[in-house]
C-alpha positions as a Markdown table, in Angstrom:
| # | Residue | x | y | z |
|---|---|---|---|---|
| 1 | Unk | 11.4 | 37.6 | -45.5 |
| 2 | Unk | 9.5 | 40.3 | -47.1 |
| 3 | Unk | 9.0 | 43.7 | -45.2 |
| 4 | Unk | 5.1 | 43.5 | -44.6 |
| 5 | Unk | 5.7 | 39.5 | -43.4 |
| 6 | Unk | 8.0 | 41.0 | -40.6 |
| 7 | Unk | 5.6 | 43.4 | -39.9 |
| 8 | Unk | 3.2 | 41.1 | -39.3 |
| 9 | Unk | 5.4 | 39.2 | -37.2 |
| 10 | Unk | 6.4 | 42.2 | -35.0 |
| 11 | Unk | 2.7 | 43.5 | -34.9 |
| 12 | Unk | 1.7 | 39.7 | -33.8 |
| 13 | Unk | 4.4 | 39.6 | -31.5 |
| 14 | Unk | 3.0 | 43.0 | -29.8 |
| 15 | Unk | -0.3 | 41.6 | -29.3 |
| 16 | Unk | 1.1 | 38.5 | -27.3 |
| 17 | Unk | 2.6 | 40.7 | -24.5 |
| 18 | Unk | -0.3 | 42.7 | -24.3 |
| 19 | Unk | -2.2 | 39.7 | -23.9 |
| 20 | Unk | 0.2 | 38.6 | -21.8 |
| 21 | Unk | 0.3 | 41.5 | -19.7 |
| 22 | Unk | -3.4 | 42.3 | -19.6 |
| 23 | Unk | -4.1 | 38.5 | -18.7 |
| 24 | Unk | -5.5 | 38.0 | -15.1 |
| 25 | Unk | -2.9 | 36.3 | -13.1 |
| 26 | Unk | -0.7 | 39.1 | -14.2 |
| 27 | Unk | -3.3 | 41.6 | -13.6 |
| 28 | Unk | -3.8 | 40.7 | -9.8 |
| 29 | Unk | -0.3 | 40.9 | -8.8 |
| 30 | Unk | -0.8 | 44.8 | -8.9 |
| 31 | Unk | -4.6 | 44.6 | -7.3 |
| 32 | Unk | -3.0 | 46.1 | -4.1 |
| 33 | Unk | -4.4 | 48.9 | -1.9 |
| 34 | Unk | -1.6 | 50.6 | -2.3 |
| 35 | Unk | -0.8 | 54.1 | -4.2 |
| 36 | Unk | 2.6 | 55.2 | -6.1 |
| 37 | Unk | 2.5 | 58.7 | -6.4 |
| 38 | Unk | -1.2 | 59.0 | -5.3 |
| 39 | Unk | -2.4 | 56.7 | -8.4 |
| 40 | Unk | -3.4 | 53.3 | -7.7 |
| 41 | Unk | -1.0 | 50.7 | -8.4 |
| 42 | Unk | -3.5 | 48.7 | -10.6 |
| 43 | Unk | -4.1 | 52.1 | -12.4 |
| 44 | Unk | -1.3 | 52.8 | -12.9 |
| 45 | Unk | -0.1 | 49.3 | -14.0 |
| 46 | Unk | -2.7 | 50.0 | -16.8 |
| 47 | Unk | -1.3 | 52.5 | -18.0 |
| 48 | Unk | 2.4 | 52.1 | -18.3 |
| 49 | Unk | 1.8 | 49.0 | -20.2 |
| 50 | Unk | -0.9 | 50.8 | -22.4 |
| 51 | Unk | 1.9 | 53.5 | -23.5 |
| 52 | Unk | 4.5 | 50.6 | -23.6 |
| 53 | Unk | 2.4 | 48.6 | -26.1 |
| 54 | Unk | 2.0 | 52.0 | -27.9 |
| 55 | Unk | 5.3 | 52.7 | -28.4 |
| 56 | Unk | 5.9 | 48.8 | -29.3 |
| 57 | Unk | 3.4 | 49.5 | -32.0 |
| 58 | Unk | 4.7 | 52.5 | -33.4 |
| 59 | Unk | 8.3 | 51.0 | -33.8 |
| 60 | Unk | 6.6 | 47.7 | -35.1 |
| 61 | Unk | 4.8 | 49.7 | -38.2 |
| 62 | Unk | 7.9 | 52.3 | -38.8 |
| 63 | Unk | 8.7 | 51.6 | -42.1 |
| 64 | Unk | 12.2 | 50.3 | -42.7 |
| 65 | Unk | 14.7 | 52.1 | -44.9 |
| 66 | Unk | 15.2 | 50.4 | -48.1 |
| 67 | Unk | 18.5 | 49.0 | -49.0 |
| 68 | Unk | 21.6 | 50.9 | -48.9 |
| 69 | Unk | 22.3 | 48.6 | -52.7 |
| 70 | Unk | 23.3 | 49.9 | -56.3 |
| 71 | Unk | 19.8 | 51.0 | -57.6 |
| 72 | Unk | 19.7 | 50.0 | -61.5 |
């Protein structure tokens, strides 16, 4: 499996939970009227799962070391 084809498959895989996580039935378990820490639960549902997919990205499109091998 070539570097860019795991990428891809990490990147793709990235877009499924946020899909998952952005979808409505997930999305109205935290449609409460309730606060945590004076932020709206839905709002700050959002947001957690924003930074999470953003961290998810950045570790998806680190680029990976190459070999540890004898170069030629």
């Amino acid at each position: 499996m070539t570097p860019d084809s795991l990428k891809s498959r990490r990147l793709a895989g990235v877009f499924l939970f946020g899909w998952v996580f952005f979808n409505y039935p997930v999305f109205s378990l935290f449609n409460l009227p309730a606060t945590w820490g004076g932020i709206p639960l839905l709002y700050g549902y959002v947001f957690f799962i924003w930074a999470i997919i953003i961290g998810l990205i950045i570790l998806a499109a680190r680029r990976d070391p190459p070999p540890a091998g004898p170069r030629r």
